[in-house]
C-alpha positions in Angstrom: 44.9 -23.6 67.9 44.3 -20.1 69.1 46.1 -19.2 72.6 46.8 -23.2 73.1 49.1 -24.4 75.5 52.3 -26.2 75.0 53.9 -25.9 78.1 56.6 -28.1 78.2 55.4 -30.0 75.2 58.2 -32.1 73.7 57.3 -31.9 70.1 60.3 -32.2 68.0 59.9 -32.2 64.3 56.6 -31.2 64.3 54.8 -30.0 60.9 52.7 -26.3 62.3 53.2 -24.9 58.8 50.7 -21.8 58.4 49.0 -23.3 61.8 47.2 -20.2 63.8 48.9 -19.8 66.8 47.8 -16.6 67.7 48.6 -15.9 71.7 49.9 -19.6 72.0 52.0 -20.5 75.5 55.3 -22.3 75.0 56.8 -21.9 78.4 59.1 -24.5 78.3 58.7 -26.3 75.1 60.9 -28.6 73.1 60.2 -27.5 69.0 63.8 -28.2 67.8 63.7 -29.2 63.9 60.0 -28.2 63.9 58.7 -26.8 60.6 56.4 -22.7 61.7 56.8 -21.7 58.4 53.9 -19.0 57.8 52.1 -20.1 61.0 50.7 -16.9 62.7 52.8 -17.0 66.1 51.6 -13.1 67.0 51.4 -12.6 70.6 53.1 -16.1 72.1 55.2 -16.3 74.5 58.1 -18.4 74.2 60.2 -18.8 77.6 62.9 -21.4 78.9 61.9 -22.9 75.1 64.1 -24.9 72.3 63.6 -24.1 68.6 66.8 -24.7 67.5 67.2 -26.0 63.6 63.0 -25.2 63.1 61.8 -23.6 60.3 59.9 -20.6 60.6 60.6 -18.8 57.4 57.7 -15.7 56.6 56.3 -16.5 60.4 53.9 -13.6 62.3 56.1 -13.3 65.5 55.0 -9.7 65.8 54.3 -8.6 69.1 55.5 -12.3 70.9 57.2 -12.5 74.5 61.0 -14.2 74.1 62.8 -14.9 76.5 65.7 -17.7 77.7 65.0 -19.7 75.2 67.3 -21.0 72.0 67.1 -20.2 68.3 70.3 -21.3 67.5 70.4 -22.6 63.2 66.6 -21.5 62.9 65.5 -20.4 59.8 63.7 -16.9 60.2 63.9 -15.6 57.0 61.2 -13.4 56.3 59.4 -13.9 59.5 58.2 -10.6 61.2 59.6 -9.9 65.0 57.9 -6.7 64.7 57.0 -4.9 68.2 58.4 -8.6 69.8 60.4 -8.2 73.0 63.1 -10.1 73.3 65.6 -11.4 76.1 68.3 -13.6 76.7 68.0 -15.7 73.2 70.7 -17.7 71.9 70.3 -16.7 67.6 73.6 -18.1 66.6 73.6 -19.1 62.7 70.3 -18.1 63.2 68.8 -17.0 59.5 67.4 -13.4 59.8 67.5 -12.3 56.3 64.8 -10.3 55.5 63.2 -10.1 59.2 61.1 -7.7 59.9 63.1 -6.6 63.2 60.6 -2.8 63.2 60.3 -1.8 67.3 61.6 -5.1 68.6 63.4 -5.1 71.9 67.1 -6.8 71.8 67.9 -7.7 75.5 71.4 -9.4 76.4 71.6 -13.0 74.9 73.9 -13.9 72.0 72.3 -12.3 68.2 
């Protein structure tokens, strides 16, 4: 599922676990209570998205695009953010222990 599209895909709950996302587009995408756990999310862009209470614990979010978009309760444990840019992100109770947060970009939102 290399650079796929899931522009304003509703798809709550849904099992990606160690999926190869590489470059994937959710611009506008519903993944609240989703399980990303391992998947390879390096290089997506994730804007105007909702990924509140998902799971994306040892994810690759290393280089991804983040912007507007809510992470509030997610699990990110683990999960690397390196070199990610992002902006205007709601992370409350977000889980960030042990991220990998090396040349990321923190821009306004709430973190």
């Amino acid at each position: 599922m290399s650079e796929a599209d899931f522009s304003a895909a509703s798809l709550q709950g849904i099992d990606l676990r160690g999926a190869n996302l590489y470059k994937a587009n959710f611009n506008a995408a519903t993944l609240w209570g989703g399980n990303l756990s391992g998947a390879n999310l390096k290089g997506v862009i994730i804007y105007l998205s909702n990924f509140s209470g998902s799971v994306l614990n040892g994810a690759n979010l290393e280089d991804a695009f983040i912007s507007d978009s809510e992470f509030s309760d997610t699990d990110l444990s683990g999960t690397s953010l390196k070199d990610a840019f992002i902006s205007d992100t709601d992370f409350t109770g977000a889980n960030l222990n042990r991220a990998n947060l090396k040349n990321t970009s923190l821009d306004d939102g709430k973190h």
